[in-house]
N, C-alpha and C positions, 0 to 999 in steps of 0.2 A: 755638485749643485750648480746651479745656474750664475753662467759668466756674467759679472756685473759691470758697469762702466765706473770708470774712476782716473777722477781729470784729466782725462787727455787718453790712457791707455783700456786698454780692460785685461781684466785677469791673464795671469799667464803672457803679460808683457808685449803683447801684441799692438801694434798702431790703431789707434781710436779710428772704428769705419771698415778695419778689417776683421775677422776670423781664419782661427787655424781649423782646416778639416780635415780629412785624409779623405783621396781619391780615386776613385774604381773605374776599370773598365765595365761594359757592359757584359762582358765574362764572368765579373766577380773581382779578376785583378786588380791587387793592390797595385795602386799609380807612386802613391809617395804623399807627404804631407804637404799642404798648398794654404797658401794665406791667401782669400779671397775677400773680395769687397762685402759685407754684410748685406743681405739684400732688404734693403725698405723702401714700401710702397704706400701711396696714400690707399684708403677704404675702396675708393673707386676705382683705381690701378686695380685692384688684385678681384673685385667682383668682373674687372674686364675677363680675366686672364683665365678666373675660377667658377666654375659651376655652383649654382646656390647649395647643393650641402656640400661640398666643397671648401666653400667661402665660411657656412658657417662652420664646421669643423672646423677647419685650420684658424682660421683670424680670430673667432668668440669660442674658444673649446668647446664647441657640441660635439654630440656623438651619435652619430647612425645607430641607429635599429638592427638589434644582434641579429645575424643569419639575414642582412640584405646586401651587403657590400660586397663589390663585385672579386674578395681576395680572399675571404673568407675560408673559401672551400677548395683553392687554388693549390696546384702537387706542382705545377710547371718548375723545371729548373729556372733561377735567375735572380734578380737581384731588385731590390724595390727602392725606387727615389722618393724624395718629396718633393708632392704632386707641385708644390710653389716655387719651388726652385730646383731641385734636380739632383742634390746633394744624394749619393747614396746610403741609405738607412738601414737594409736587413738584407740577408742571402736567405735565399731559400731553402738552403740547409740549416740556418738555425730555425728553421718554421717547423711548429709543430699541433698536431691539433688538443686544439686544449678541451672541445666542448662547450665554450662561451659563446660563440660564433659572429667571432673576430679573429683578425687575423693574430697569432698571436708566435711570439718568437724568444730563443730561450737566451738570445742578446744581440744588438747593435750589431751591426759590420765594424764601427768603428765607434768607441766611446766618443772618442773626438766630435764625430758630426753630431752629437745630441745634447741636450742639455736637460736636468731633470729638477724638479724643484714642488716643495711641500703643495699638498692640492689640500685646502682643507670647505670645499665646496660642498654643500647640501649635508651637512652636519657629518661627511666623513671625514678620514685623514688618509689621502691617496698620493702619491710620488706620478706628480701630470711630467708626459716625456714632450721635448718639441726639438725641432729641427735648429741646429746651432745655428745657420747661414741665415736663418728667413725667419726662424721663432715661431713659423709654423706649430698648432699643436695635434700630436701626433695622440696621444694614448696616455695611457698610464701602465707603470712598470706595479707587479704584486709581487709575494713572494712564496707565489706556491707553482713555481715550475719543474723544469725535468731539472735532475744531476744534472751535473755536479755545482751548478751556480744556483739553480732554484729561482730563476727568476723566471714572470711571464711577462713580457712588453707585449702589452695588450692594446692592435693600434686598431685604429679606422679604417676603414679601406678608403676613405675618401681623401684623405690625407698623403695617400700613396699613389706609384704610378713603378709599374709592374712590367720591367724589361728585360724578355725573354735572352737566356743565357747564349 
């Protein structure tokens, strides 16, 4: 569930202002696990940085319009960042089509780099995913995917930034 702060450190013992991620080459390669600085920005920092559905996907959890986002429908080999900070989120090997049309993936590259926590928006109860580094929010994780885990991380394409293997 989603890392919380608590005076001074946050979960998992790490320095208050830092996160543990794990880190990919643009390959895919695992780099090794990396304490990074948490990345925060004011409202107007990241509308600089980010394209209006961009901005509102990731900063206010909206969600693009199934079968418009530009990953949706995407075979290329590689690996997908988040679009606010750059942390690696998905390989293209665990993408699969699910038929919802979003991009959607049967898990993380690394549990590390996400965080997931109860969505209970619009009279559902949904598991919203967001980026560990940036809090970005990426999607929501369901539980009707492929074997052997069953899971579908069901993200935005807006949220993502898609670099080839």
């Amino acid at each position: 569930m989603k890392n919380t702060q608590i005076a001074g450190t946050q979960a998992g013992n790490e320095p208050a202002g830092n996160v543990t991620i794990v880190e990919f080459s643009n390959a895919g390669e695992r780099q090794g696990d990396a304490a990074v600085p948490k990345v925060v920005k004011s409202e107007s920092e990241w509308r600089q940085q980010l394209s209006p559905e961009e901005f509102e996907v990731t900063r206010h959890e909206g969600t693009e319009r199934a079968f418009t986002g530009q990953y949706w429908d995407l075979h290329d080999q590689g690996i997908y960042r988040c679009v606010c900070c750059g942390t690696a989120l998905f390989n293209s090997e665990t993408k699969f089509e699910s038929g919802t049309g979003w991009p959607s993936f049967s898990a993380p590259i690394a549990e590390e780099n996400i965080t997931t926590i109860d969505d209970r928006s619009f009279g559902m109860r949904r598991i919203a995913v967001s980026c560990r580094r940036c809090d970005a929010h990426l999607g929501h994780v369901f539980p009707d995917g492929p074997r052997p885990a069953g899971q579908r991380y069901c993200m935005n394409s807006a949220s993502l930034r898609f670099v080839k293997g």
